[in-house]
PASEBA-1860 file (N, C-alpha, C; in nm, 3 decimals):
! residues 77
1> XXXXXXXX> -0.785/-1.987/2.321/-0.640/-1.975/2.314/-0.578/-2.084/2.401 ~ -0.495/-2.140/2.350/-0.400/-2.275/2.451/-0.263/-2.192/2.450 ~ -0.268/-2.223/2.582/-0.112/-2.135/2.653/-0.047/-2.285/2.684 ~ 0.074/-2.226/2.755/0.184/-2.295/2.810/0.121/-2.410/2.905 ~ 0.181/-2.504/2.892/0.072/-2.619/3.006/0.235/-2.701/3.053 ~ 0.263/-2.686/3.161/0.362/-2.810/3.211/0.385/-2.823/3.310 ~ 0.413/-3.008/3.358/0.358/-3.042/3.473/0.449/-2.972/3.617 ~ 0.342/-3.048/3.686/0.387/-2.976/3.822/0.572/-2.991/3.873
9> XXXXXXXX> 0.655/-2.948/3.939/0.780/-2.962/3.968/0.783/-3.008/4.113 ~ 0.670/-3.006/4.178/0.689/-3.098/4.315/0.694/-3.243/4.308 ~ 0.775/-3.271/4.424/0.849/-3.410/4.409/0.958/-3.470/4.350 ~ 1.017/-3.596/4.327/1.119/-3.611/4.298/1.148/-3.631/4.128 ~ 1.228/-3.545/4.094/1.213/-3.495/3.979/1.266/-3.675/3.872 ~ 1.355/-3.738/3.942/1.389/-3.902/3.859/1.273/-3.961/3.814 ~ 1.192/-3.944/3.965/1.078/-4.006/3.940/0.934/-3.989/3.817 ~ 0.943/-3.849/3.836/0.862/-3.807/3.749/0.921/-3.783/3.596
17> XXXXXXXX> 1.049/-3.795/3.575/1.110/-3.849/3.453/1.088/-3.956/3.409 ~ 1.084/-4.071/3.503/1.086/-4.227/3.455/0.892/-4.252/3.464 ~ 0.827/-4.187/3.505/0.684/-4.183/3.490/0.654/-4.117/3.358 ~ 0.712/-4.008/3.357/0.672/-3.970/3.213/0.724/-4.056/3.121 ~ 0.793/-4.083/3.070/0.866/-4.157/2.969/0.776/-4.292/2.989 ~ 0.752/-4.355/3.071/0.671/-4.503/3.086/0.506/-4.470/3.018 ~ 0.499/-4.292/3.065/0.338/-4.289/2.960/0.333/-4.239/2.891 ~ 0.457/-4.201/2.806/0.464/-4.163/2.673/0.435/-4.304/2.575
25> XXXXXXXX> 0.486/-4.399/2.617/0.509/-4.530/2.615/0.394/-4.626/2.581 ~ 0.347/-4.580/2.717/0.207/-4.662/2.733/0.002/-4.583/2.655 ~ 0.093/-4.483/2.590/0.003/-4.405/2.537/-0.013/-4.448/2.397 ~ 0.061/-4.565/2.325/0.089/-4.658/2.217/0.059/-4.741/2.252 ~ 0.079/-4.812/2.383/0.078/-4.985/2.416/-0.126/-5.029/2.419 ~ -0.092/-4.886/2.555/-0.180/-4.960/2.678/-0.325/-4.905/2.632 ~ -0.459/-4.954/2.575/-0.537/-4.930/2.532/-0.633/-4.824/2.651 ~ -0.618/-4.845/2.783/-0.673/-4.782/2.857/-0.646/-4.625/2.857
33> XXXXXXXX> -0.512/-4.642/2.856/-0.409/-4.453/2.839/-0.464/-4.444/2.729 ~ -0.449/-4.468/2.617/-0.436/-4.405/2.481/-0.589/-4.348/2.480 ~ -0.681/-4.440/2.506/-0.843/-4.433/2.513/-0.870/-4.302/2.604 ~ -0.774/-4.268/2.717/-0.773/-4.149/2.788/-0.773/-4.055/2.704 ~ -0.622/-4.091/2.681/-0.555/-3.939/2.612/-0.639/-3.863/2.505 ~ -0.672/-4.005/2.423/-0.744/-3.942/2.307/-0.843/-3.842/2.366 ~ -0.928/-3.933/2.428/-1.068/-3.827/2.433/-1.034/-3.725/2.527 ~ -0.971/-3.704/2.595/-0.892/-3.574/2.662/-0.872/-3.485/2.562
41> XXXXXXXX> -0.768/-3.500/2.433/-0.724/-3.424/2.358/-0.882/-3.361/2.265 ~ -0.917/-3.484/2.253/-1.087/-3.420/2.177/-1.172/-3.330/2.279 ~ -1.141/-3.367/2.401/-1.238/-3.272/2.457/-1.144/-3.114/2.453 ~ -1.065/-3.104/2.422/-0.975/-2.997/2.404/-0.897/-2.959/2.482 ~ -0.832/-3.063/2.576/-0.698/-3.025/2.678/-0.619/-3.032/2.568 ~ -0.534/-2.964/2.632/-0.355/-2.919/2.597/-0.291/-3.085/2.591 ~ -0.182/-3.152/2.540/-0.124/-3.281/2.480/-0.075/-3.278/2.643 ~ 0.016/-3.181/2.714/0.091/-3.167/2.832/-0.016/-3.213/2.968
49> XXXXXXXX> -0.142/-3.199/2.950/-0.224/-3.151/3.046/-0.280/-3.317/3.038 ~ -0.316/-3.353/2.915/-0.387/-3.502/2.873/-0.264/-3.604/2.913 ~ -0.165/-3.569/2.929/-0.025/-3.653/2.924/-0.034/-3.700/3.083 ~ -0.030/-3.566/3.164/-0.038/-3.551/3.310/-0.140/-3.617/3.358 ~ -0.279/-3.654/3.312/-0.360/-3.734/3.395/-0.352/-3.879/3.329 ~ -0.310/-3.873/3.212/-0.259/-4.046/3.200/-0.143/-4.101/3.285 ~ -0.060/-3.996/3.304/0.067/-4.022/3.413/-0.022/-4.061/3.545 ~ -0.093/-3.979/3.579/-0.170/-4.023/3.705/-0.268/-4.186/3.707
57> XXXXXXXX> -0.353/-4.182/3.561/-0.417/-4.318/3.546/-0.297/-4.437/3.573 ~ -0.178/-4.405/3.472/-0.095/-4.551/3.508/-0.017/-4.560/3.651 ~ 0.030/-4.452/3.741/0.024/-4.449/3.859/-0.129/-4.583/3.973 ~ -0.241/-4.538/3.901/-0.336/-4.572/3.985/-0.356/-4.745/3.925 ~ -0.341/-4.761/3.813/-0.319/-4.895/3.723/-0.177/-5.003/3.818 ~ -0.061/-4.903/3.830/0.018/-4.993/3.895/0.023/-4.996/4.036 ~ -0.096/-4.930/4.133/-0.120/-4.945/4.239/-0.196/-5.061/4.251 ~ -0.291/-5.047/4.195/-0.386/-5.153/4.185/-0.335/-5.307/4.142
65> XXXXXXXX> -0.261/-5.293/4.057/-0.194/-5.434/4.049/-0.133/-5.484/4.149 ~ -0.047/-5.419/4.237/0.043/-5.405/4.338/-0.063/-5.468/4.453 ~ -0.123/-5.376/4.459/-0.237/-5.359/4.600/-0.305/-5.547/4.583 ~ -0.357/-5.564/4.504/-0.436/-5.653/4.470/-0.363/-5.811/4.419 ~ -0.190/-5.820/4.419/-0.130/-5.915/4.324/-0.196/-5.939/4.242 ~ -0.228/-5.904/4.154/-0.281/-5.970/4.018/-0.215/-5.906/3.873 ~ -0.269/-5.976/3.744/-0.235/-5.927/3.664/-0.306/-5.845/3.576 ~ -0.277/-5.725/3.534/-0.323/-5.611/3.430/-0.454/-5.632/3.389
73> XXXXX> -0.531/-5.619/3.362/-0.698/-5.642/3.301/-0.728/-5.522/3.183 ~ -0.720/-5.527/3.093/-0.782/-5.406/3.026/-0.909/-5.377/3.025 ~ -0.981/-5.292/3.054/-1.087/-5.214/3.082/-1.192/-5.245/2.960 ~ -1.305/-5.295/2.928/-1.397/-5.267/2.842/-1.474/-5.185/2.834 ~ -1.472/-5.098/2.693/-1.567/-4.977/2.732/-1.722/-5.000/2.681
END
């Protein structure tokens, strides 16, 4: 049975508006998210739950760019 799944409400709620919407986004663009999401959703998470740790992957994607100056690399699997 899949119940209700939605994300956490701690923190600043703009923020986590303009994060979601950037990986709704990047769940079309960015081959790394989408490659997440998918196999998330196949392994049988909830769309809400698979959404929430791609929000977290592109979080850790634009740290790393940040952290490191460089530019984007897509991942080979």
């Amino acid at each position: 049975i899949k119940g209700y799944t939605a994300l956490s409400k701690t923190g600043p709620s703009h923020l986590r508006a303009k994060l979601y919407m950037a990986t709704v986004s990047a769940k079309q663009h960015n081959p790394d998210i989408r490659r997440q999401y998918e196999r998330l959703l196949a392994a049988g998470k909830a769309k809400m739950s698979a959404l929430g740790a791609a929000m977290r992957k592109l979080v850790q994607i634009c740290f790393g760019v940040v952290k490191n100056q460089s530019e984007f690399q897509v991942q080979t699997a």
